[in-house]
NUDOZA-248386 format. One record per residue (C-alpha): residue number from 1; chain; x, y, z. Coordinates in Angstrom, 2 decimals. Each point is the difference from the previous one (the first is absolute). Layout:
<rs>
+------+-------+---------+---------+---------+
! resi ! chain !       X !       Y !       Z !
+------+-------+---------+---------+---------+
!  NUM !     A !       X !       Y !       Z !
...
+------+-------+---------+---------+---------+
</rs>
This chain:
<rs>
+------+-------+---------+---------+---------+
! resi ! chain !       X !       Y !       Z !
+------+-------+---------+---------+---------+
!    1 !     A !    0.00 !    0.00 !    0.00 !
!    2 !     A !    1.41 !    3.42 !   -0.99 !
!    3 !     A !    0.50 !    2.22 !    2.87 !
!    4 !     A !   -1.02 !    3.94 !   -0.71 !
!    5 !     A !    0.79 !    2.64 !    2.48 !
!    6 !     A !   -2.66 !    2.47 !   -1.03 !
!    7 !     A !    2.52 !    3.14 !    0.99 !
!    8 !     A !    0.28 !    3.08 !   -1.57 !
!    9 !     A !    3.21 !    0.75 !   -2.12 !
!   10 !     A !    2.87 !    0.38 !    2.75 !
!   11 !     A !   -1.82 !   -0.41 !    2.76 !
!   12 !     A !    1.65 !   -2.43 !    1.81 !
!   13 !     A !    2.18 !   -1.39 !   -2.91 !
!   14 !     A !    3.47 !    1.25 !   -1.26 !
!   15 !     A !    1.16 !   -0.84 !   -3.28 !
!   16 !     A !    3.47 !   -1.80 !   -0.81 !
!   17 !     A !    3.39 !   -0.53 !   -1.78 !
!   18 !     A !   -1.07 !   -3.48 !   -1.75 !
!   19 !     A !    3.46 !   -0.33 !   -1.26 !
!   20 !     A !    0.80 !   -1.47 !    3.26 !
!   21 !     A !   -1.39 !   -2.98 !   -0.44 !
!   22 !     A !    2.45 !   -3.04 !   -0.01 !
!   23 !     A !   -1.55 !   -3.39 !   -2.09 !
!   24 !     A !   -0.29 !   -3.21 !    2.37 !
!   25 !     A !   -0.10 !    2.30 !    3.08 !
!   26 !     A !   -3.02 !    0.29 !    2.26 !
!   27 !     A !   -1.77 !    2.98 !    1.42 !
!   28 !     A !   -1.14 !    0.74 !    2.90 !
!   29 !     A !   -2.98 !    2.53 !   -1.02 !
!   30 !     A !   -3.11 !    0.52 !   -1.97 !
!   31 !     A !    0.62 !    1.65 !   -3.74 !
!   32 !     A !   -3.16 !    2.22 !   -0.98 !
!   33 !     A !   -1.12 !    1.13 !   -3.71 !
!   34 !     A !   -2.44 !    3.24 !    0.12 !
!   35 !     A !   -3.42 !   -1.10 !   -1.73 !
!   36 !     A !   -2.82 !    3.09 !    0.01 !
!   37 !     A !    0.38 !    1.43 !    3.13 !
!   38 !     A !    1.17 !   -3.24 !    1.94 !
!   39 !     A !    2.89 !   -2.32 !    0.10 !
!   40 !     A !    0.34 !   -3.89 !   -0.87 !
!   41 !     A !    2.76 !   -2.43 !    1.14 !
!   42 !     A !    2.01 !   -0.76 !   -3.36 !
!   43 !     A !    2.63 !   -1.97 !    2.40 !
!   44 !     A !   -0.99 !   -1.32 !    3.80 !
!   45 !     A !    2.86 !    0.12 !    2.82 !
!   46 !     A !    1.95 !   -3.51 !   -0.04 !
!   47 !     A !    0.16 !   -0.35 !   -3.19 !
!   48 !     A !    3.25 !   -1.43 !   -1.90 !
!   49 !     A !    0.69 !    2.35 !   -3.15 !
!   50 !     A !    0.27 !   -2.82 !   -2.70 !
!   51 !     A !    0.82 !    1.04 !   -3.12 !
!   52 !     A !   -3.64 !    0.69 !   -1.08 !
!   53 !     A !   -0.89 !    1.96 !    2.94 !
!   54 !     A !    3.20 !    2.18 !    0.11 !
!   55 !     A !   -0.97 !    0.69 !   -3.53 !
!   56 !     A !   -3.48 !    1.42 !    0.92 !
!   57 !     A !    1.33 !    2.47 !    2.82 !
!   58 !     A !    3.06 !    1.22 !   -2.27 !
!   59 !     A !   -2.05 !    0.43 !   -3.59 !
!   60 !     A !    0.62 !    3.36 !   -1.35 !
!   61 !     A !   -2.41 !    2.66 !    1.49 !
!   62 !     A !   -1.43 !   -2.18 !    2.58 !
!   63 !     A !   -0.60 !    2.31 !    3.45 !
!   64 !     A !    0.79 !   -2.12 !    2.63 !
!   65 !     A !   -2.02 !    1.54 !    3.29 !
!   66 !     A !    0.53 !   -1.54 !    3.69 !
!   67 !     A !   -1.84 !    0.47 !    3.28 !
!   68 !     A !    1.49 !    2.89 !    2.00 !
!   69 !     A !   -0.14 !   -2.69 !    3.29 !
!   70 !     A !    2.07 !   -2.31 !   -2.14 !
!   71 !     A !    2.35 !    2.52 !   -1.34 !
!   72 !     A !    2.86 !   -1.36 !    2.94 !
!   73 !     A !   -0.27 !   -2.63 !   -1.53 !
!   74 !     A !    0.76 !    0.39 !   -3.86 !
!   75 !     A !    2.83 !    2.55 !    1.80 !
!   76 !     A !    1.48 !   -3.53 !    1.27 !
!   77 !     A !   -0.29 !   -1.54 !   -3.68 !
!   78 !     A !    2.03 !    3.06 !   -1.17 !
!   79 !     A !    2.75 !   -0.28 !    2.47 !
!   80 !     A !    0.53 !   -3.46 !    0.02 !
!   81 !     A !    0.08 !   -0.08 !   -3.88 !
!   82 !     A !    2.23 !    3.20 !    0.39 !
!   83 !     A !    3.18 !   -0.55 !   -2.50 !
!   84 !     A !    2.82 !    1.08 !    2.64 !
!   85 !     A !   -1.53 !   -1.46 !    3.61 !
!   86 !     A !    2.76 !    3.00 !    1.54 !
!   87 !     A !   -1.84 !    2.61 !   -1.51 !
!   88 !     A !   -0.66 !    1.46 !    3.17 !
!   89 !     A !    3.39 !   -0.01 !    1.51 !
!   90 !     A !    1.44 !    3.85 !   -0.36 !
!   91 !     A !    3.57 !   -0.06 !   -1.29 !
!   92 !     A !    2.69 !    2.93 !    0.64 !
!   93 !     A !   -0.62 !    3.38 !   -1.78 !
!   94 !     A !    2.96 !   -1.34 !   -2.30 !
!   95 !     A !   -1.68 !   -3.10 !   -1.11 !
!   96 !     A !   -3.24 !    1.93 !   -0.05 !
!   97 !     A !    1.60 !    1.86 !   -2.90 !
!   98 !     A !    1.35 !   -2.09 !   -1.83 !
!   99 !     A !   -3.20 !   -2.16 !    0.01 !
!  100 !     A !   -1.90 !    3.11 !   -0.93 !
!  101 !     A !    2.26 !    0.97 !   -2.65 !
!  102 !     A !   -0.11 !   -3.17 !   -1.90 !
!  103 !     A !   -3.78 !   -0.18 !    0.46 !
!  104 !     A !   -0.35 !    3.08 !   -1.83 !
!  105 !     A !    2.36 !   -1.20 !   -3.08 !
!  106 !     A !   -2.10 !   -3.17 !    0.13 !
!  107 !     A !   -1.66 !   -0.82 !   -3.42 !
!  108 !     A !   -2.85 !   -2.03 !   -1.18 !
!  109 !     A !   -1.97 !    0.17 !    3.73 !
!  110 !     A !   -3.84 !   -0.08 !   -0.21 !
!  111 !     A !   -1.89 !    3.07 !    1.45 !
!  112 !     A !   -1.04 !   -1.84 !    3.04 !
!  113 !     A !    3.67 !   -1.59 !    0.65 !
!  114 !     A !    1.51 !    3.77 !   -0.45 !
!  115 !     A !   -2.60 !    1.19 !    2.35 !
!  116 !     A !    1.35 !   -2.33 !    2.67 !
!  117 !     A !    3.35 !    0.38 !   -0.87 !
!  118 !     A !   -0.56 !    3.82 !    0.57 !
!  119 !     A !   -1.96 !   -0.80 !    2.78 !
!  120 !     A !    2.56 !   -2.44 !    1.85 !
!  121 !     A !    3.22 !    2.00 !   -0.70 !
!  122 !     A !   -1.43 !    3.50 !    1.27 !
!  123 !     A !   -0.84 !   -1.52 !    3.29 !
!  124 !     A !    3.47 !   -2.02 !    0.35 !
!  125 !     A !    1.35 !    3.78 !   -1.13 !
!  126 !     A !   -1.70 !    1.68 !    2.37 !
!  127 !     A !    0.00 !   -2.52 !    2.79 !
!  128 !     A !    4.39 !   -0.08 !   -0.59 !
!  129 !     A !    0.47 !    3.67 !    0.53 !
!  130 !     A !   -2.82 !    0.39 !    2.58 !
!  131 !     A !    2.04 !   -2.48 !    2.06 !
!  132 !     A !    3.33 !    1.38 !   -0.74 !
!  133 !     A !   -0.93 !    3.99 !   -0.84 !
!  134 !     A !    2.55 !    1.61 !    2.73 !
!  135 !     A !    2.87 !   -1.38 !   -2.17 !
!  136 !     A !   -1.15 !   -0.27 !   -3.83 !
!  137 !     A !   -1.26 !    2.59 !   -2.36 !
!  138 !     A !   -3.47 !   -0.39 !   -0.93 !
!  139 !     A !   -0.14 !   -1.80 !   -3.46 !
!  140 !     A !   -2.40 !    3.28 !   -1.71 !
!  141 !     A !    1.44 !   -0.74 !   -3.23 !
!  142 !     A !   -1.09 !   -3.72 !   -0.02 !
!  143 !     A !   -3.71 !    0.93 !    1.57 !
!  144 !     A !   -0.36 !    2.29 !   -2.67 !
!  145 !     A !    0.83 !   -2.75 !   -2.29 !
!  146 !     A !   -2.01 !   -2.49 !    1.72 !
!  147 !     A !   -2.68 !    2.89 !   -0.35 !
!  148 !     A !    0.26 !    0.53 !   -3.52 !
!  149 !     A !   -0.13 !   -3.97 !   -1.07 !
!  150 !     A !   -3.70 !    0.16 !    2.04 !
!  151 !     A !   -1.06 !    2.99 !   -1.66 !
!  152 !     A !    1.17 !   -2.04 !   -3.34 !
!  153 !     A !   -1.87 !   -2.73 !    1.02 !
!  154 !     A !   -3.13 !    1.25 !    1.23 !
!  155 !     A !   -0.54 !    2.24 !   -3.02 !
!  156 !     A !    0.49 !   -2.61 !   -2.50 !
!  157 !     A !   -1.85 !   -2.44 !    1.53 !
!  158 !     A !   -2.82 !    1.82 !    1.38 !
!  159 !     A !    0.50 !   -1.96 !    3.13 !
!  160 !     A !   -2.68 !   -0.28 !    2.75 !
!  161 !     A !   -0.25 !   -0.29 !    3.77 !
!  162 !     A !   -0.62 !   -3.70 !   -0.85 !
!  163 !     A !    3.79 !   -0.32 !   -1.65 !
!  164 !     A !    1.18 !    0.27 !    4.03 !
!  165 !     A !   -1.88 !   -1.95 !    1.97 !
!  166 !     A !    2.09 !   -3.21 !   -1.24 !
!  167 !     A !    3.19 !    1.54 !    2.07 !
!  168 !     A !   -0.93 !    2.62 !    2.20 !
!  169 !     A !    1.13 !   -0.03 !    3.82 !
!  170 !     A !   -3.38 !   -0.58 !    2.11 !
!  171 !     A !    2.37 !    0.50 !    3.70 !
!  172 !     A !    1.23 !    3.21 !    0.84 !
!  173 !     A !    3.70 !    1.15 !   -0.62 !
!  174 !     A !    1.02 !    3.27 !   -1.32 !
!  175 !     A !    1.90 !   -1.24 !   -2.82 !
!  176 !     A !   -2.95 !   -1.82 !   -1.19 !
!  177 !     A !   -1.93 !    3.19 !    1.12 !
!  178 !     A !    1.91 !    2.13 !   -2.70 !
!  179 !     A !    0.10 !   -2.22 !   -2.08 !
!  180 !     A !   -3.86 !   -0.44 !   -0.65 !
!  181 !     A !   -0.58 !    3.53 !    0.39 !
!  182 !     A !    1.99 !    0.43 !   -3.44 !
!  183 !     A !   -1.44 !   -2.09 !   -1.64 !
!  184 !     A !   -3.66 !    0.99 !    0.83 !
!  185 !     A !    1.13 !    3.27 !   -1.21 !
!  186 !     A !    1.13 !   -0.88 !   -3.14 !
!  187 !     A !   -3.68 !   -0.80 !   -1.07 !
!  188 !     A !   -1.07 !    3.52 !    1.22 !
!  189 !     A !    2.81 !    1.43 !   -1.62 !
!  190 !     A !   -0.27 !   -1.74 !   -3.67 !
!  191 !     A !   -3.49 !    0.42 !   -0.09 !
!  192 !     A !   -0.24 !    4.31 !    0.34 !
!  193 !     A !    2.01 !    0.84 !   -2.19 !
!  194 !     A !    3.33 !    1.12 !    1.51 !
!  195 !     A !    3.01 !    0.10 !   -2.25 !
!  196 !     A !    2.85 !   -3.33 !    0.50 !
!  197 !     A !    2.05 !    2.05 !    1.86 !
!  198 !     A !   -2.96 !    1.47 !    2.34 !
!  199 !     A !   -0.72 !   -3.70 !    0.42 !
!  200 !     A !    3.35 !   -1.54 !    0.44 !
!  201 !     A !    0.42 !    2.93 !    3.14 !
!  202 !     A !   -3.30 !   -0.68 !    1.42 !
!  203 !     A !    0.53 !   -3.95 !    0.18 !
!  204 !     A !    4.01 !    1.06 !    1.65 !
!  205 !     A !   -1.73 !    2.36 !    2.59 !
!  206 !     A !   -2.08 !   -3.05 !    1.41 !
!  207 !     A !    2.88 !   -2.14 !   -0.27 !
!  208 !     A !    1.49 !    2.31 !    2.71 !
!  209 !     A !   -2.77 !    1.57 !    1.98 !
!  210 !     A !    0.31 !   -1.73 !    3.04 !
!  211 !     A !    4.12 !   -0.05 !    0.43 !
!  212 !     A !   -0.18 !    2.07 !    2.71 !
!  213 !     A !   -1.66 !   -2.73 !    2.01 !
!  214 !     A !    3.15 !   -1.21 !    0.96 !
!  215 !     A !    0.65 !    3.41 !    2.06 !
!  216 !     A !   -2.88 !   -1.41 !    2.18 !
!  217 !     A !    0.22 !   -2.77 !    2.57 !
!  218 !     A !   -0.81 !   -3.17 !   -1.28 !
!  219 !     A !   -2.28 !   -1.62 !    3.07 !
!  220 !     A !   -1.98 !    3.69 !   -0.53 !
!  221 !     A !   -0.65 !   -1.11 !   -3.68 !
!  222 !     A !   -1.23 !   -3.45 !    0.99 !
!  223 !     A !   -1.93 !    0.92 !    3.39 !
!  224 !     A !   -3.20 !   -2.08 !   -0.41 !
!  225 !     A !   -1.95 !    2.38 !    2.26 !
!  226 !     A !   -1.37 !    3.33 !    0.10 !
!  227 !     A !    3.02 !    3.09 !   -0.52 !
!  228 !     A !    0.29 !    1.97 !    3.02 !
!  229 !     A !    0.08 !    4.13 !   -1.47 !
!  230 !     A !    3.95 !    0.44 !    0.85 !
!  231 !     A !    0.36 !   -3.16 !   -2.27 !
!  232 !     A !   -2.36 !    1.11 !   -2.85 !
!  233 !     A !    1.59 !    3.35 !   -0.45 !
!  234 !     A !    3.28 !   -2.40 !   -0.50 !
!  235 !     A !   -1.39 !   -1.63 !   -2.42 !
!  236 !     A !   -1.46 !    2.81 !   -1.76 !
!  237 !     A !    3.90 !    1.08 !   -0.30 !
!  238 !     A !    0.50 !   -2.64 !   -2.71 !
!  239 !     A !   -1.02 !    2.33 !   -3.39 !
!  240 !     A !    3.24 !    2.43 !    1.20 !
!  241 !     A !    2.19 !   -2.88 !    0.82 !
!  242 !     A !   -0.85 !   -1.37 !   -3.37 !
!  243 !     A !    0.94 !    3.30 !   -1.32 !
!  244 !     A !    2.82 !    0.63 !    1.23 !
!  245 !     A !    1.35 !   -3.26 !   -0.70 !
!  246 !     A !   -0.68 !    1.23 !   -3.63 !
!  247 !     A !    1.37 !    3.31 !    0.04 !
!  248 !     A !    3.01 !   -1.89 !    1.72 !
!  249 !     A !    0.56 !   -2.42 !   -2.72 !
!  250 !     A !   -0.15 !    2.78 !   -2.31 !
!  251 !     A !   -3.72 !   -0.76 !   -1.48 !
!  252 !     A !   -1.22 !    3.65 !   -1.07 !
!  253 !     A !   -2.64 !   -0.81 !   -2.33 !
!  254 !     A !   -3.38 !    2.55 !    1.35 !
!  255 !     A !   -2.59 !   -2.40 !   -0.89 !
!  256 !     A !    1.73 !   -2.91 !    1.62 !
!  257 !     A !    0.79 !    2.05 !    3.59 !
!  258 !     A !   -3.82 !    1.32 !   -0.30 !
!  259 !     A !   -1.43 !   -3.47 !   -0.24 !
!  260 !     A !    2.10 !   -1.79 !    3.06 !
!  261 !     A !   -0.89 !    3.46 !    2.10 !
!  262 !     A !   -3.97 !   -0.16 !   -0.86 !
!  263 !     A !   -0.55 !   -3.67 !   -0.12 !
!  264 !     A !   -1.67 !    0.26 !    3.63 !
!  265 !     A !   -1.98 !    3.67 !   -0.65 !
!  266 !     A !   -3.74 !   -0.43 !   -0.56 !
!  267 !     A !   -2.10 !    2.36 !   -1.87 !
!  268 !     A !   -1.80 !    1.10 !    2.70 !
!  269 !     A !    3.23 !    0.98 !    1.56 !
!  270 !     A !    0.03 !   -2.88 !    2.66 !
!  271 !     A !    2.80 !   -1.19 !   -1.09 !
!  272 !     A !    4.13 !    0.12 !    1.26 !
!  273 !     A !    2.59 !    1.43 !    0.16 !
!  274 !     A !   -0.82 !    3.33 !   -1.15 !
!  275 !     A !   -4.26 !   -0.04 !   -0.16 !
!  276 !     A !   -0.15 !    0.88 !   -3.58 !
!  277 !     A !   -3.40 !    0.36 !   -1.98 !
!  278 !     A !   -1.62 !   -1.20 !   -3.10 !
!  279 !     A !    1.36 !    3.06 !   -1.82 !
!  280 !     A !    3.63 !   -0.03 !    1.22 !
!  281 !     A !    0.75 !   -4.01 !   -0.91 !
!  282 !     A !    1.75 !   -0.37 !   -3.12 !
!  283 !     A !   -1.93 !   -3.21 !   -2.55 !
!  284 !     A !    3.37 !   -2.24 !    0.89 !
!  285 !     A !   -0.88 !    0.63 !    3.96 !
!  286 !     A !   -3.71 !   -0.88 !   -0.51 !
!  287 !     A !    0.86 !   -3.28 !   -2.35 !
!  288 !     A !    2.67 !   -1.31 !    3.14 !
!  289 !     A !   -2.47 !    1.02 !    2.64 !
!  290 !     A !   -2.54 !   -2.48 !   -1.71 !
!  291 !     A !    1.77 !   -2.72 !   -0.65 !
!  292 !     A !    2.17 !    0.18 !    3.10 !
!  293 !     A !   -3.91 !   -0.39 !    2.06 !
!  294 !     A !   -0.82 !   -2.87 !   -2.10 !
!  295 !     A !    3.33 !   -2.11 !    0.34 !
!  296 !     A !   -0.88 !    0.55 !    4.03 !
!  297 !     A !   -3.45 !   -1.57 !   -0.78 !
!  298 !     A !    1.20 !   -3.06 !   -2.30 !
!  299 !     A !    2.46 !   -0.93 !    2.41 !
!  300 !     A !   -0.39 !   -2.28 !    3.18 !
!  301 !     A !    0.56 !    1.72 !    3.28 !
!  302 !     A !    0.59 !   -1.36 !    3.55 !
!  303 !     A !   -3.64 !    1.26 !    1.37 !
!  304 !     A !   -1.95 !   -0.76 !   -3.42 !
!  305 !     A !    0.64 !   -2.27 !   -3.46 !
!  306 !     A !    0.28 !    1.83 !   -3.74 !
!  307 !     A !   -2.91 !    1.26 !   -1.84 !
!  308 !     A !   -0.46 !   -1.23 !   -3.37 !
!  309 !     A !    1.17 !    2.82 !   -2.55 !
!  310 !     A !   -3.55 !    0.13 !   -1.10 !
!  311 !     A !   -1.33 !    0.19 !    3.76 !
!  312 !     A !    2.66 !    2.70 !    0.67 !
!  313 !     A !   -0.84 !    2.41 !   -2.88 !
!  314 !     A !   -3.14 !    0.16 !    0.80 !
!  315 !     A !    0.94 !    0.69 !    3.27 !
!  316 !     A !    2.25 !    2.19 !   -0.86 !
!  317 !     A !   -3.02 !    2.08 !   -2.14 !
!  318 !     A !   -2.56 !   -0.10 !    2.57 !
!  319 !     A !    1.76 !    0.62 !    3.75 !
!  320 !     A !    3.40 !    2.11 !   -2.04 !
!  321 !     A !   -2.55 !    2.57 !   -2.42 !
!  322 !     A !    1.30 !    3.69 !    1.65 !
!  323 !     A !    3.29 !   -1.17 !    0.87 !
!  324 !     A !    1.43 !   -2.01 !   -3.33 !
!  325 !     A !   -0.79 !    1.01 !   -3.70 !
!  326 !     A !   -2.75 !   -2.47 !   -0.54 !
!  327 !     A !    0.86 !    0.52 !   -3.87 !
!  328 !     A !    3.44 !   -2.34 !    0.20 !
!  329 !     A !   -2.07 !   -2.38 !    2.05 !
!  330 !     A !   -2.48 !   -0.47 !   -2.96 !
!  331 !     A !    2.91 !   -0.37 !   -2.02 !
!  332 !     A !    1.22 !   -3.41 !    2.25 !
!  333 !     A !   -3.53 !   -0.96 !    0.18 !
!  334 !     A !   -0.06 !    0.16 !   -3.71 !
!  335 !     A !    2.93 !   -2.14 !   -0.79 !
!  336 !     A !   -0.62 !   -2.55 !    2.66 !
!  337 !     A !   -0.11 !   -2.49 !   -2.22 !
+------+-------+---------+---------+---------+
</rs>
């Protein structure tokens, strides 16, 4: 008997990378179809992919949709069909490099494997001088790089919120953070009609909006509880730190500095450090503050799990309407999938 989950389009289901899929390995989830306004089972969790069944969920234009409570559990698929099982072991800034710098030489890579490629090295990149920033230079010329092959990419592809899910961090870690951040921009950015330059800067300032986190105390950033207001206005510190770290390593670029120091400023002028309004913030600030709010919501913290990006938009567009430019929102919502 077929089973239909009579749900409306992305409520509740998330659709995914079906390149994944290995033949003659099982699965541990359901894999939907949209019919009408519903979905149908095409494959049931437990199932072997034989030959004829891998077939079916890798066809050519097939959407593959699963449930948003199974989604852990196609993220397990991914990872343990993951092509290097270290992937998530950061290397020194060195190595970081000189993995980065033959990714981006790489020929002949899919979109979706260049996407993770991106994706993977700008975290290890990150993660490397984050851990060792007192002593090495901060590797600008390879983010903008890194910055300029997802611009590439996401332009020529017309890629989608979709194109992540397969490799994006669920936990919490401020590579990771970054890290998602530019790449949620890049759809914004290709997708209004900035120049490849405005985009390749945009997609570098949320690479780096956050550095000055590591000015801050680290059990501050990962208190679980409420912030006490002496330990708020610490945090609230971070945009300058992140700044200044810039200016230090000889960043100058105005549209770049204005983004890291607005991407907590609201519209209504709620925001931090410096209470700005809707009329002061500059388009790059607005874009960052957006999708900076909706990594927070997509990712699992210690007092609550991850939205769904669907879940979190929305959220985003309802409870975030005077404070973040609902028109970048509609822009996520619109390329969801």
């Amino acid at each position: 008997m077929i089973k239909v989950k009579k749900i409306f389009l992305n409520h509740g289901f998330t659709p995914i990378d079906s390149s994944v899929f290995e033949e003659n390995t099982p699965i541990g989830f359901d894999c939907y179809i949209q019919r009408f306004h519903g979905f149908v089972v095409l494959v049931e969790s437990g199932t072997l992919l034989s030959g004829t069944i891998y077939k079916k969920l890798t066809r050519a234009k097939a959407k593959i949709y699963v449930e948003n409570k199974q989604f852990k559990q196609y993220k397990q698929y991914c990872l343990a069909h993951v092509k290097n099982p270290n992937v998530h072991i950061i290397p020194s800034l060195d190595e970081a490099l000189h993995r980065t710098q033959a990714v981006l030489v790489a020929p002949n890579l899919v979109a979706t494997e260049q996407l993770k490629a991106i994706y993977t090295n700008a975290k290890h990149l990150l993660g490397a001088w984050l851990r060792e920033n007192n002593e090495k230079q901060l590797p600008v010329q390879m983010l903008l790089a890194l910055a300029e092959a997802l611009v590439e990419v996401v332009n020529a592809q017309k890629t989608t919120l979709s194109s992540f899910n397969i490799f994006l961090d669920e936990a919490h870690s401020l590579p990771a953070h970054l890290t998602k951040v530019a790449f949620f921009v890049s759809i914004i950015a290709g997708r209004i009609g900035l120049d490849l330059t405005d985009q390749r800067d945009l997609v570098f300032a949320a690479f780096v909006h956050d550095i000055g986190q590591t000015a801050l105390d680290e059990t501050l950033l990962q208190k679980p509880g409420a912030l006490s207001e002496e330990e708020f206005r610490r945090i609230q510190t971070h945009p300058k730190e992140s700044v200044s770290l810039l200016r230090k390593h000889k960043v100058r670029t105005r549209s770049v500095i204005q983004a890291v120091q607005e991407h907590h400023e609201r519209l209504d002028g709620s925001g931090y450090p410096y209470r700005l309004k809707q009329e002061t913030l500059s388009q790059f600030g607005k874009i960052l503050a957006v999708c900076d709010v909706f990594d927070a919501l997509i990712t699992t913290k210690p007092y609550r799990p991850a939205y769904s990006t669907f879940n979190a938009l929305r959220l985003i567009q309802s409870e975030y309407k005077n404070k973040l430019d609902v028109r970048y929102v509609k822009l996520l919502i619109k390329h969801l999938q």
